[in-house]
VEXNU-691145 format. One record per residue (C-alpha): x, z, y; residue in one letter. Coordinates in steps of 0.05 Angstrom, whole numbers, padded with zeros to 5 digits, always signed. Each point is the difference from the previous one (the first is absolute). Example, Ala and Ser with C-alpha at 12.3 -4.5 7.8 and 13.67 -1.06 7.14 Angstrom:
// residues 2
+00246+00156-00090A
+00027-00013+00069S
END
This chain:
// residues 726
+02444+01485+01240X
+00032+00039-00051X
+00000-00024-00076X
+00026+00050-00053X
+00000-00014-00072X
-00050+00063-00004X
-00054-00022+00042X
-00068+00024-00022X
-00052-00066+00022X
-00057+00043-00019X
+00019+00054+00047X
+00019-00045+00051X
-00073-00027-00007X
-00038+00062+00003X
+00038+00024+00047X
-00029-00051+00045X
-00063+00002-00030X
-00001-00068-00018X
-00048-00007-00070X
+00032-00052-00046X
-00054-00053+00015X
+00015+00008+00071X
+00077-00012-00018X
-00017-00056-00055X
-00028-00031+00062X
+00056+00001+00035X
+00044-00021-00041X
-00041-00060-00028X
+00002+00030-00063X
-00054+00030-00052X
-00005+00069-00008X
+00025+00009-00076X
+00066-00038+00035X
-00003+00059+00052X
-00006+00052-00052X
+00063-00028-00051X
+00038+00003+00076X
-00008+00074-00001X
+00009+00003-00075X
+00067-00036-00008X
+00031+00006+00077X
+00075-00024-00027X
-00026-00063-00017X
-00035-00009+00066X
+00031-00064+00046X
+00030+00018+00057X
-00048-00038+00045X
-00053+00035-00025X
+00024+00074+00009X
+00013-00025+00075X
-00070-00026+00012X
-00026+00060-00031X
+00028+00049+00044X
-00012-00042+00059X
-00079+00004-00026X
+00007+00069-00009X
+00033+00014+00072X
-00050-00048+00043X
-00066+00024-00029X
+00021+00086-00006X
+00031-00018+00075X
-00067-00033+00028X
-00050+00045-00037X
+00038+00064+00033X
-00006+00078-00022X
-00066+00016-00037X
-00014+00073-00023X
-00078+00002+00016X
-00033+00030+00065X
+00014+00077-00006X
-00047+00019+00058X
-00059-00033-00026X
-00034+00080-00003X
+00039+00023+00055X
-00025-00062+00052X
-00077+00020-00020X
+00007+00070+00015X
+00025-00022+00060X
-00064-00037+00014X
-00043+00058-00018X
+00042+00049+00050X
-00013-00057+00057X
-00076-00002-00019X
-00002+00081+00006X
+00029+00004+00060X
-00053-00034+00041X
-00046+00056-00022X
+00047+00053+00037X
-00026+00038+00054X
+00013-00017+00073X
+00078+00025+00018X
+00003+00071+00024X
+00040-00027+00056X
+00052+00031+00042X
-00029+00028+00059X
-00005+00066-00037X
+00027-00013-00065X
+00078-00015-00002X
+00017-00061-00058X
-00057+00019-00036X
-00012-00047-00075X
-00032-00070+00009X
-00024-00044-00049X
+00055-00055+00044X
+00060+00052-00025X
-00033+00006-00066X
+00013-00077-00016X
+00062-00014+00036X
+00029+00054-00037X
-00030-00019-00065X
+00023-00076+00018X
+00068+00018+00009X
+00000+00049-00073X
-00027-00061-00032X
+00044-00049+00018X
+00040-00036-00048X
+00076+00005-00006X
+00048-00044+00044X
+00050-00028-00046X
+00067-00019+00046X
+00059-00060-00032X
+00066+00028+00038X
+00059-00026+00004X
+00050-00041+00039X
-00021-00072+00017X
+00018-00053-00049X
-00022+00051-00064X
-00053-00039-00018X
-00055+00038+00035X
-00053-00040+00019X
+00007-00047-00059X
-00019+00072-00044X
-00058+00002+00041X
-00025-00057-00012X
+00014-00001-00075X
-00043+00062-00005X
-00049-00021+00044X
-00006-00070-00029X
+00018-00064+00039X
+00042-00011+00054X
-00037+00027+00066X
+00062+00034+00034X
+00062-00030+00024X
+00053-00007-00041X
+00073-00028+00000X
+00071+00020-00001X
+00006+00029+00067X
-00025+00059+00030X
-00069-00030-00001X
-00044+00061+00017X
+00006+00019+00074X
-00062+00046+00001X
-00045+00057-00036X
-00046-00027-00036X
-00052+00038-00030X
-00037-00040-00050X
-00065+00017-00030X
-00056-00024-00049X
-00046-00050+00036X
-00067+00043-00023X
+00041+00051+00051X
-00004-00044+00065X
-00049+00030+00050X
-00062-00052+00019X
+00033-00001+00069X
+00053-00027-00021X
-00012-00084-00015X
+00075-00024-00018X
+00039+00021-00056X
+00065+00018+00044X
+00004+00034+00068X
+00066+00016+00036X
+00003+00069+00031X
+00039+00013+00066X
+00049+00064-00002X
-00037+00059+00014X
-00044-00019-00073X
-00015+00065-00036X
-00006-00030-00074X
-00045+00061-00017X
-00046-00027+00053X
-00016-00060-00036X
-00077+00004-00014X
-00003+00020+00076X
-00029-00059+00040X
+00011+00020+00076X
+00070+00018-00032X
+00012-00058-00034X
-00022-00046+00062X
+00039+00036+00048X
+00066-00016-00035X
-00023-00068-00029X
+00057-00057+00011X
-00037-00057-00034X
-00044-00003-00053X
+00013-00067-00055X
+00013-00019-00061X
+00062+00005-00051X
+00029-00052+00038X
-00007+00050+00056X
+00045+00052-00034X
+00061-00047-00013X
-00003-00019+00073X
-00005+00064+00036X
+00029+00051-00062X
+00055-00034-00032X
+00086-00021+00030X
-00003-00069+00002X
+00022-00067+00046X
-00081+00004+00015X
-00016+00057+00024X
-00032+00012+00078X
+00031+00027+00061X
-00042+00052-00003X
+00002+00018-00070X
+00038+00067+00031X
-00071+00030+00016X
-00015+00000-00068X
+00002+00066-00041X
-00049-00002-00063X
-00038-00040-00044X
-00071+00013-00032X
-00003-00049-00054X
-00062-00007-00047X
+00010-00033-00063X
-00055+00001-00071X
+00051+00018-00049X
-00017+00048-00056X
+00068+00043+00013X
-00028+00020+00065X
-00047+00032-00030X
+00029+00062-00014X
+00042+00000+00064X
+00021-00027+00067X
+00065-00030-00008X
+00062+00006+00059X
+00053-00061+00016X
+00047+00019+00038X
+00049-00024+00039X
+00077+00010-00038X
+00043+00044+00022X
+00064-00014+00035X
-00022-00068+00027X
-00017+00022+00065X
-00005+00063+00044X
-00074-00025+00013X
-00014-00015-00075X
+00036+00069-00023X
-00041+00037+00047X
-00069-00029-00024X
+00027+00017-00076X
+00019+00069+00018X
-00070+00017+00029X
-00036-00032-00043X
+00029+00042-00054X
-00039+00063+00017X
-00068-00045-00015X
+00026-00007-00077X
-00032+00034-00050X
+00041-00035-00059X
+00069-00032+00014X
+00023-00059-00033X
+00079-00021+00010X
+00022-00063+00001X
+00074-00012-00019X
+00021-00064-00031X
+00027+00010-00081X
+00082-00029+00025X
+00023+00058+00052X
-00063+00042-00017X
-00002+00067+00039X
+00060-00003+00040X
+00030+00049+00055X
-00056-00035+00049X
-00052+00005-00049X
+00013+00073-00007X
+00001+00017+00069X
-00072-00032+00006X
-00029+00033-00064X
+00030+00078+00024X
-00040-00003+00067X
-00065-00030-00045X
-00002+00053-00057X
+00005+00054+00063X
-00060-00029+00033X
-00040-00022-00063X
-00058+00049-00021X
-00009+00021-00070X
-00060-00008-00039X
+00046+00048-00058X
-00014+00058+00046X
-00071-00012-00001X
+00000-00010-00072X
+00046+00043-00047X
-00016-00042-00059X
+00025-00056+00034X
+00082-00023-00014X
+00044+00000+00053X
+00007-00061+00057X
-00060-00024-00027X
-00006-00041+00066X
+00057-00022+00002X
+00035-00070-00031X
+00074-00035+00005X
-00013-00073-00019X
+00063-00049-00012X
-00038-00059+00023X
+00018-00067-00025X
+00033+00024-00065X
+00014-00060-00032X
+00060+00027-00035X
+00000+00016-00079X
-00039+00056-00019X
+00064+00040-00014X
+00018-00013+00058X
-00047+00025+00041X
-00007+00069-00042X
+00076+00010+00016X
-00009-00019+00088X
-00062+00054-00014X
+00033+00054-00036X
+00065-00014+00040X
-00046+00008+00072X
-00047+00047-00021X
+00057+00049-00021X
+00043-00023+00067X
-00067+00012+00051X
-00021+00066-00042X
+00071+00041+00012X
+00002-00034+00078X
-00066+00017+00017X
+00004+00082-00023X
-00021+00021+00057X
-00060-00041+00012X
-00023+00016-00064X
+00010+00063+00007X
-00053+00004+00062X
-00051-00038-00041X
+00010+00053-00051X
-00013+00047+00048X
-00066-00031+00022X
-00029-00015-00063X
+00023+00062-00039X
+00016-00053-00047X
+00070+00001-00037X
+00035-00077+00006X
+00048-00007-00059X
+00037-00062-00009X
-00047-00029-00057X
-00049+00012+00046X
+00028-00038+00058X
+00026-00057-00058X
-00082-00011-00015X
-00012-00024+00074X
+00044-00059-00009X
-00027-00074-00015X
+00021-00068-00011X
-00044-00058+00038X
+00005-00070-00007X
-00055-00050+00024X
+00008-00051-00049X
+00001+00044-00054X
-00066+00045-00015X
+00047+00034-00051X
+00055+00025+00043X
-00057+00029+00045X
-00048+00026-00050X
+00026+00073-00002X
-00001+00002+00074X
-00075-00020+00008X
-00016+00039-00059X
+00018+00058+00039X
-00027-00015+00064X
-00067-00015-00031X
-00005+00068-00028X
+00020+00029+00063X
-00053-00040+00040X
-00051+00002-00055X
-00004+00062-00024X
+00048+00053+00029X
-00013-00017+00076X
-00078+00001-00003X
+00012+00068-00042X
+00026+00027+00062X
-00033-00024+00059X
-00061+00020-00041X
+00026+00069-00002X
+00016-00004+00071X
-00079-00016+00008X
-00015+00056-00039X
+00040+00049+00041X
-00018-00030+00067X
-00080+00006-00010X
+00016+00070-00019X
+00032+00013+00060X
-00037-00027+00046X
-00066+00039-00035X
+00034+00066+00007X
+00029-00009+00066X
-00072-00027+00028X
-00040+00056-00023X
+00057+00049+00023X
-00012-00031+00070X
-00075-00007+00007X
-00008+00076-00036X
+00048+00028+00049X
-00032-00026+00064X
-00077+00017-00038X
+00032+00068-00004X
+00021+00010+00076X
-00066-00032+00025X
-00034+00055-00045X
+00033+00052+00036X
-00031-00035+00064X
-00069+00006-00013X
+00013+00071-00014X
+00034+00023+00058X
+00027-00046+00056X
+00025+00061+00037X
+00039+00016-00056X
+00036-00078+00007X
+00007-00001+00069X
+00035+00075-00007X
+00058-00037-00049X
+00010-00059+00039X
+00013+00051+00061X
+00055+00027-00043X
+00029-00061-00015X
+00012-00024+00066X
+00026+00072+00028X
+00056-00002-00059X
+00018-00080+00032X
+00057+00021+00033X
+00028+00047-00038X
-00013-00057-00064X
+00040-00049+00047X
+00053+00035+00012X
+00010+00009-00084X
-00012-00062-00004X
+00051-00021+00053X
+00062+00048-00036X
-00019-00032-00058X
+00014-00062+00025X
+00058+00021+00034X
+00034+00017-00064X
-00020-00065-00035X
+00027-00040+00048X
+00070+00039-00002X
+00005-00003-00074X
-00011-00082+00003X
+00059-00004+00056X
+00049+00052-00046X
-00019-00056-00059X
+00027-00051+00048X
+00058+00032+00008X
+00017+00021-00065X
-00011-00058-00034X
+00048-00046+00056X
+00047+00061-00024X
-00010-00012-00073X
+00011-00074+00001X
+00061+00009+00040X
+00030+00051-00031X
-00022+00006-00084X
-00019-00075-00002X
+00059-00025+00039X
+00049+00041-00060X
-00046-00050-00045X
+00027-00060+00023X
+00087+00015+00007X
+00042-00040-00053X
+00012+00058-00041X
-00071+00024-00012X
-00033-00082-00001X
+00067-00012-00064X
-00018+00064-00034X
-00065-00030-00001X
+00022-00062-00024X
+00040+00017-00060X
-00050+00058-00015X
-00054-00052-00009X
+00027-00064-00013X
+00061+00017-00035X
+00049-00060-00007X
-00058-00058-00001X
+00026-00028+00074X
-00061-00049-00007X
-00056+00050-00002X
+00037+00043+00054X
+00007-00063+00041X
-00071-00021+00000X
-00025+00073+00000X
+00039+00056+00029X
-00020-00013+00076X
-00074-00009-00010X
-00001+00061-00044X
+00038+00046+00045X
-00050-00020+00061X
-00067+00011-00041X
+00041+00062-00024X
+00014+00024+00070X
-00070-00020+00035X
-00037+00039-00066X
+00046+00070+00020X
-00023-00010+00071X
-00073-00009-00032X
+00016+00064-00034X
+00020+00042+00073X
-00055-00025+00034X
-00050+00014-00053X
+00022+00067-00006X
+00000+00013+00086X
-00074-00040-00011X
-00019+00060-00047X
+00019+00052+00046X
-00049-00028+00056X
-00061+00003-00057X
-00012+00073+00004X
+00011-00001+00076X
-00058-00055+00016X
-00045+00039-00062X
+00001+00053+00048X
-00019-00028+00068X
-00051-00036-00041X
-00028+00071-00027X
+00001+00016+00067X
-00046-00051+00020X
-00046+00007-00062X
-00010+00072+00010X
+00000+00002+00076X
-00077-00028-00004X
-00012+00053-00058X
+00021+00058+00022X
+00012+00038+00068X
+00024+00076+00010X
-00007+00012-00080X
-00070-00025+00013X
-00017-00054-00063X
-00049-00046+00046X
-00029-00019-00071X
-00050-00067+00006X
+00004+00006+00080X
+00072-00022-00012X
+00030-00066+00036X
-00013-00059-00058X
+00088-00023-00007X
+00036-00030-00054X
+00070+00009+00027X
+00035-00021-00044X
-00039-00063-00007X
+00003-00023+00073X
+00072+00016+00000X
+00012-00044-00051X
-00052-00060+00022X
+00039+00010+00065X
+00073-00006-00025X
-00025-00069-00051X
-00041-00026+00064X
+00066+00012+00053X
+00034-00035-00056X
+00070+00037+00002X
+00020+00061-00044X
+00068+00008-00017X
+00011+00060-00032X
-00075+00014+00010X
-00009-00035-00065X
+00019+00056-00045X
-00057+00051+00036X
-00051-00063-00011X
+00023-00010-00077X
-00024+00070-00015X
-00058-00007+00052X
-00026-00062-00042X
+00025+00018-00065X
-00034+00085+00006X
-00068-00041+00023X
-00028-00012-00072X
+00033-00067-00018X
+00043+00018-00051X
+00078+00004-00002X
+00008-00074+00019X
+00013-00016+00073X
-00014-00073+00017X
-00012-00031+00068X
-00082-00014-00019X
-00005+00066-00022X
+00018+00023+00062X
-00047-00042+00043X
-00056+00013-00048X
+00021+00079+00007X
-00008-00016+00079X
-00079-00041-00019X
-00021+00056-00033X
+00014+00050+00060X
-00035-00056+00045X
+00063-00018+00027X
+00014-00079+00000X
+00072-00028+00011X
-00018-00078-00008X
+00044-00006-00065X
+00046+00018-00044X
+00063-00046+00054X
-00019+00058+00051X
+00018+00058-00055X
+00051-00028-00031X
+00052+00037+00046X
-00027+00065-00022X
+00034-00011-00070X
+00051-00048+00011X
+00052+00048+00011X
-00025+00033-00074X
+00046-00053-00044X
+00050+00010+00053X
-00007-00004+00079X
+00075-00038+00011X
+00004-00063-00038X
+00043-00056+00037X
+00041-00059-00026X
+00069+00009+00023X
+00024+00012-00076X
-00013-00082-00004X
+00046-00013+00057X
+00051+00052-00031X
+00005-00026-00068X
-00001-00080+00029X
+00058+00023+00039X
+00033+00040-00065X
-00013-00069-00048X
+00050-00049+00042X
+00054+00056-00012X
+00043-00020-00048X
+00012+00056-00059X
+00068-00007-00032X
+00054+00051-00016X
-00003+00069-00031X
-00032+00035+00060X
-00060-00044+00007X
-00050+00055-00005X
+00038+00034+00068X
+00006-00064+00036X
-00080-00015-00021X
-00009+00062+00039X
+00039-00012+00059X
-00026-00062+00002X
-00084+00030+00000X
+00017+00054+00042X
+00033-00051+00053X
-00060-00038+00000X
-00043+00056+00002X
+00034+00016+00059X
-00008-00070+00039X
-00076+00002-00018X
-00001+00066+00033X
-00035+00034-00069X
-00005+00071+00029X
-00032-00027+00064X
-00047-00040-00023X
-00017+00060-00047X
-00001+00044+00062X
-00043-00048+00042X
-00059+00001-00065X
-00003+00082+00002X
+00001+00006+00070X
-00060-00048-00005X
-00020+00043-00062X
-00012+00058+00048X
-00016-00037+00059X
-00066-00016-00026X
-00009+00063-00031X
-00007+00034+00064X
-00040-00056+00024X
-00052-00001-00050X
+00002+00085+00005X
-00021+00000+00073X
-00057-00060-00008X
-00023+00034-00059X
-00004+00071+00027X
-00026-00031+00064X
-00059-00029-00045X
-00006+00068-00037X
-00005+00028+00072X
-00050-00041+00025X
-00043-00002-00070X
-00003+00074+00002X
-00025-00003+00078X
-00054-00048-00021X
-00025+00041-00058X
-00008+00059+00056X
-00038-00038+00039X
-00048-00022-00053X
-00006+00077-00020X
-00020+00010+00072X
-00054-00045-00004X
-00033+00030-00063X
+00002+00065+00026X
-00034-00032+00061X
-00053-00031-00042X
-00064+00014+00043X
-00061-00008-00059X
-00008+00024-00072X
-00023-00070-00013X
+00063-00032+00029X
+00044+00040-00053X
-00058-00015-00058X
+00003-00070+00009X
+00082+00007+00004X
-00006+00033-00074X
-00046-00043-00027X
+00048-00059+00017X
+00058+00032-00030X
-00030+00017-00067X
-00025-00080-00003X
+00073-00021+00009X
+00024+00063-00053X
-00055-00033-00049X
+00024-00071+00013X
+00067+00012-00021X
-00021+00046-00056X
-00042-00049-00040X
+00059-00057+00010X
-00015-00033-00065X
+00064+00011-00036X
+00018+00008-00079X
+00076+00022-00009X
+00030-00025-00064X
+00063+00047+00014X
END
């Protein structure tokens, strides 16, 4: 508890949004004797400013979060959109028709749109976590403790959100649990562990002398809890980092699933070297709502909280100011990428706004904090998802009717000459081979531009990053950016130089990456026009029914490796009418609305997690641990410093490792080019086939009845009933 000889009792109380009869009560006082409290506070006894704060902590701490239920509207549309689709039309089906639009695709996709955000508390164990959690949440349902008490995901959501199939209020998932597949019942009982209650969670999900033998199976939580702060959102625990390789690994998946990031750091040694490390691979990751949203400031989903800040007010505004400046100048380059994604300029007042103090036992020294994250979850978030609605419905309208009024238009030229459709389809399969073997050179030429980027880049680390890291260059460094301050250097210099390094090897292999764009553009051209168009002939309506481009890209998220793929399926997703934002639902609901279904956002999530930066590994930690128990003394410190990072550089085999993650990098870039060109391949096979069998059609009534089905599922999805409020 802190006690200053400016504490505001009034605040304090409304802050916890405790009335004065309520604290009167309390305090076993009457309410005029509350009121001269807040009146006079200097003359307050000690005892009583102590039971008042504790008053203030336990009731704000058990009541939890409470900014309303933002998706009141949003949750009956919802309803309304279920109700309409059991009026749709019977599925066109795909023994002609390839992917066409179902009322099943309409939902899921509008499910996923319309889901609220998942708010993730990162940090390294022992930050105070879980006990966050629970403080906005209210009560004390998750595990808490000073150890690393968190040994699983746990995604935890409002109790109204629990399917009917699902009885107990905690199930543990096996490994192999997509978390986007949590409404999914054969899902969800494939990979179910055990099923329980809170009690169930501390003994399967938490490091302690309790836990089961076979605790190891388990992977994830679900966890339902009737608190008003879930709401607005699904919240994320997750395991700390740095605990374990098991708990890291869970932590560093699970932050792809975030859609607002909360870091922990506790207020004495807030944001150190670790800390950074952790919170440069996040903001790379970490989508932003800015770049949806112009009007919105910068990082608005993003927040460093000093957790239990029970130093002086003064205090804590220097450890801020003193971190916030630190982490802003170290983490340049990570900022810089965010910058680039959002088109949003980061300055360092912006940066010093996402910064918080939190302190259970204190409603005060957390008010600005949940101030914030009310808005966020209140207001801005249900802004955009309902924008996202708005643009989704719109999408999937025009793409529907552009499907059903394209294959109305080639069954039209049917009826009027069959002759005249079999006579294409003839062409088309005379100009196969000659198609193939385009095809095939095209391939060729792929394929040897993904090896040369293999090369080069084992080259470029070698040669241009291995200058990076020789004493000379690493102390030039050094007393360019850290001047004489040994302690900053010390705790800094070999974390920055490895985030510096592994962002100019981003750099090289985003710029190879953009040289393979124009290069799959064109074998995908090929494809698209290849069913168009054959010896200058424009096939017009009789044409073969492929989205390229589309399968392509359904096929790379569905073989779930891309490498340097990523960059062709930014502009894929980002050119398909979603605006300049790229985020991983954006892209599956860009793959829904071509009728393409990749389970999830988990099985796209490769397809842009090279975007913030496709080589992120953690050797800077074991290079500046090694540079800390080096004693600096002497009027060379900054060259011995360097000898002494570059040496352990060296033993941890920096380059190598670095080396290893590109080869991977372009590893599975040539895998997921030859399972998604083999998909393209076989897509655009099937599509012949079902032109074959048009043309084949044997009755006028057989194609009438095939039109009169098509325009009831172009009418179905034209009357979806829909008001945009963009």
């Amino acid at each position: 508890m802190i006690v200053s000889d400016t504490m505001d009792l009034e605040a304090l109380r409304k802050a916890a949004k405790v009335s004065q009869e309520e604290m009167a009560r309390r305090l076993n006082v009457s309410q005029s004797q509350v009121s001269r409290y807040e009146q006079n506070p200097d003359d307050v006894p000690y005892s009583v400013i102590k039971k008042w704060v504790a008053v203030c902590g336990q009731i704000s701490t058990s009541e939890g979060l409470n900014y309303g239920n933002p998706y009141t509207e949003l949750s009956g549309q919802m309803r309304l959109l279920a109700e309409y689709a059991e009026t749709a039309p019977p599925a066109l089906g795909d023994d002609l028709f390839k992917a066409p639009p179902t009322a099943e695709h309409f939902l899921a996709k509008m499910r996923l749109t319309a889901r609220k955000p998942r708010v993730a508390i990162c940090g390294r164990f022992d930050m105070g976590k879980s006990r966050m959690a629970n403080t906005l949440m209210g009560g004390d349902r998750l595990p808490t403790g000073y150890q690393p008490a968190t040994s699983i995901i746990c995604l935890i959501r409002h109790a109204d959100d629990r399917p009917s199939w699902m009885r107990e209020d905690v199930w543990i998932m096996r490994k192999g649990f997509d978390l986007n597949r949590a409404d999914d019942e054969k899902h969800c009982q494939e990979h179910k562990f055990v099923g329980g209650s809170f009690d169930t969670l501390k003994l399967y999900g938490t490091h302690n002398d309790d836990t089961r033998g076979d605790h190891e199976q388990c992977y994830a939580a679900l966890v339902f809890i009737a608190s008003p702060f879930l709401l607005g959102c699904d919240l994320l625990d997750l395991p700390g980092y740095g605990h374990s390789d098991s708990d890291h690994g869970k932590a560093e998946f699970a932050r792809h699933l975030a859609d607002v990031v909360i870091y922990a750091s506790t207020a004495q040694g807030f944001l150190d070297q670790n800390d950074l490390q952790f919170v440069s691979g996040l903001l790379r990751q970490l989508p932003t709502i800015e770049g949806e949203d112009k009007s919105l400031p910068a990082m608005r989903n993003v927040y460093f909280v000093a957790t239990m800040a029970k130093m002086e007010p003064e205090q804590l505004e220097v450890i801020i100011n003193k971190a916030s400046s630190r982490a802003y100048t170290h983490l340049e380059d990570s900022l810089a990428v965010r910058e680039e994604q959002s088109g949003v300029r980061i300055s360092l007042a912006d940066f010093r706004r996402r910064f918080f103090t939190f302190l259970v036992d204190e409603p005060a020294r957390r008010k600005a904090f949940e101030d914030d994250l009310s808005e966020l979850l209140g207001h801005t978030y249900p802004r955009v998802v309902r924008r996202r609605m708005d643009c989704s419905v719109a999408d999937l309208k025009a793409a529907a009717k552009h499907y059903c009024d394209s294959w109305i238009a080639k069954f039209a030229d049917v009826l009027e000459s069959q002759d005249r459709a079999r006579t294409a389809l003839a062409m088309l399969e005379q100009a196969e081979p000659k198609r193939r073997r385009r095809i095939g050179s095209k391939e060729e030429r792929i394929l040897m531009l993904i090896a040369d980027g293999k090369r080069a880049t084992r080259q470029y680390i070698h040669e241009t990053l291995g200058e990076r890291i020789k004493p000379d260059r690493v102390e030039k460094m050094i007393r360019g950016r850290y001047g004489d301050d040994k302690k900053e250097a010390q705790s800094l210099a070999a974390s920055y130089l490895t985030e510096h390094i592994q962002n100019e090897l981003n750099q090289f292999l985003g710029k190879r990456a953009e040289a393979l764009t124009p290069e799959i553009e064109n074998l995908l051209k090929d494809y698209q026009e290849s069913g168009q168009i054959v010896n200058g002939l424009d096939l017009g309506a009789l044409s073969v029914p492929f989205n390229a481009q589309g399968v392509f890209l359904g096929a790379l998220a569905a073989a779930g490796t891309a490498g340097a793929l990523a960059a062709w399926a930014s502009v894929a997703a980002a050119g398909s009418n979603l605006g300049a934002y790229l985020l991983v639902p954006t892209v599956v609901s860009f793959l829904s609305s071509l009728g393409i279904g990749v389970g999830g956002t988990t099985t796209a999530v490769s397809l842009v997690a090279a975007l913030g930066g496709p080589i992120t590994i953690m050797i800077g930690l074991a290079a500046a641990a090694g540079a800390l128990i080096f004693a600096l003394f002497g009027s060379s410190w900054q060259s011995r410093l360097a000898k002494k990072i570059c040496e352990t550089m060296k033993d941890k085999k920096f380059l190598e490792t670095l080396s290893s993650h590109a080869d991977t990098y372009w590893d599975d870039t040539r895998k997921g080019f030859v399972a998604a060109l083999a998909e393209t391949e076989r897509a655009f096979q099937e599509n012949l086939e079902n032109m074959k069998k048009l043309a084949r059609a044997t009755s006028r009534e057989e194609v009438e009845g095939m039109i009169k089905r098509v325009e009831g599922t172009r009418d179905f999805f034209g009357g979806i009933p829909w008001k945009s409020v963009s």
